[in-house]
N, C-alpha and C positions, 0 to 999 in steps of 0.2 A: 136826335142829331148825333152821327156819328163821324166828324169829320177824317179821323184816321184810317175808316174803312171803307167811303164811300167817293170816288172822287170827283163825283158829279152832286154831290149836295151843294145845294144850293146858298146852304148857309154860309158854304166857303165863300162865297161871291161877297156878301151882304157885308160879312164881317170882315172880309178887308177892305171894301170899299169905307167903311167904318175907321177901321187903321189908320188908312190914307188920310183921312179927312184928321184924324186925331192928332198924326204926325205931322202935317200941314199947319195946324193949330199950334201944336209944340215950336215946331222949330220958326214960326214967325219970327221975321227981321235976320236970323241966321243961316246957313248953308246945310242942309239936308245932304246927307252922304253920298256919295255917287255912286258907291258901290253896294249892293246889297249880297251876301253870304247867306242863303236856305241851310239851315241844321241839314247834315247830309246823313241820310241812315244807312245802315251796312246793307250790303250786297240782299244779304237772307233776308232781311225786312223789305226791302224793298221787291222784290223779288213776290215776297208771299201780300204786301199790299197792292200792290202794282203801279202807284205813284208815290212821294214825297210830298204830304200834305205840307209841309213848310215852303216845296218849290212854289207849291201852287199860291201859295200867298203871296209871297215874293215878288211872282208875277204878276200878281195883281196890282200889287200894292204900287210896283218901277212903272205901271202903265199909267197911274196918275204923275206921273212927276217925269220931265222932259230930258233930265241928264243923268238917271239911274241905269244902271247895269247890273241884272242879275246875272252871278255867276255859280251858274249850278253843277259843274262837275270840277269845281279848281278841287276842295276838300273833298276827301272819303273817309269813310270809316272802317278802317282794316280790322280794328276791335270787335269782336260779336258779343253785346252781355246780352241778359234777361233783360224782361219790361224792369224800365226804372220805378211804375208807381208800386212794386211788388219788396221796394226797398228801404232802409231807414234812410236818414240824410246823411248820416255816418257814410253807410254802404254806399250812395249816389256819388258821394267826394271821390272817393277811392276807386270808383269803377272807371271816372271819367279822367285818371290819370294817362297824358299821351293817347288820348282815343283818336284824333283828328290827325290828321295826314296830307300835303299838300301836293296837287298833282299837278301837271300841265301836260297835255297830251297822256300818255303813257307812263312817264316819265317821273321819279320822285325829286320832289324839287329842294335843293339843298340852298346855298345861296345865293340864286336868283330870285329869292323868294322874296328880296328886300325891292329889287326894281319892280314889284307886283304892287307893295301895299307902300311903300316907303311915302311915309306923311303925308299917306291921301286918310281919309276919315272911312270907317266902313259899318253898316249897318248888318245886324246877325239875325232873322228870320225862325221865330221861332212857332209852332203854335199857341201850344202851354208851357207856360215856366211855373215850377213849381219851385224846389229849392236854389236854382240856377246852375247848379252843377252842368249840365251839356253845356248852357250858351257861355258858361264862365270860364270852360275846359278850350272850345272854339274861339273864345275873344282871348285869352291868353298866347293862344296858336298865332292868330292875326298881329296882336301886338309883339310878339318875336318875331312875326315877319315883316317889321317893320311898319306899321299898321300906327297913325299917330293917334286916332283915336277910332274907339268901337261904341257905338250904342246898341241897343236890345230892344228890338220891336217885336213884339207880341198881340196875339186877339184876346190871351187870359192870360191871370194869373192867379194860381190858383192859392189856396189856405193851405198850409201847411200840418196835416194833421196825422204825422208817425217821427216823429222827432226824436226817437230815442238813438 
């Protein structure tokens, strides 16, 4: 199973319906984010995958739940690094400094960026987290844009095993 290279595995389906039903579970009796943010990959990546395995979760995941909004092109990623699993967690902190970027249209968004997230809650779509570094670089982003709270939904997470 290769979900970053395939965008028709099927596993993708399975295991965010799985999500859904986890985060359904989780958030019983409280209010589920309305917004959901997909990890957004650079241009090159996307480009040489051909989809956003984290959009495709995303959308799977806002199609159980009646007042989510995925928004897949607000962040980009102007940054281009190497694969993150190829790195210490050292190296992952530092590379994810300022990588996310906020868009609307064309347009870089300076601050209007507050009337976007301003004390709504927002969900960040990740597939794998490993040390957190991307979704922690992206919820930092959100919470400066006014973002009152961010949680992290993920299908894994994975062990941590280059720590130096």
């Amino acid at each position: 199973m290769n979900i970053k290279r395939n965008p028709f595995c099927p596993e993708i389906e399975e295991l965010s319906r799985l999500l859904a039903h986890t985060i359904e579970q989780a958030y019983q009796g409280t209010c589920i984010p309305g917004i959901i943010i997909p990890v957004p990959l650079h241009w090159r990546k996307l480009m040489s995958r051909g989809f956003n395995q984290s959009s495709s979760i995303a959308r799977i995941v806002a199609s159980h739940f009646s007042h989510t909004k995925v928004h897949e092109n607000l962040f980009i990623r102007p940054k281009h690094s190497s694969p993150q699993h190829l790195k210490t967690k050292k190296q992952r902190m530092l590379d994810m400094c300022n990588v996310f970027t906020m868009y609307i249209g064309h347009n870089k968004v300076q601050g209007d960026a507050q009337l976007t997230f301003s004390g709504k809650s927002v969900a960040i779509v990740d597939d794998v987290v490993t040390t957190g570094a991307t979704v922690n670089a992206l919820a930092r982003t959100l919470l400066n844009s006014g973002a009152k709270y961010v949680d992290i939904w993920s299908i894994a997470r994975t062990g941590w095993h280059n720590a130096s």
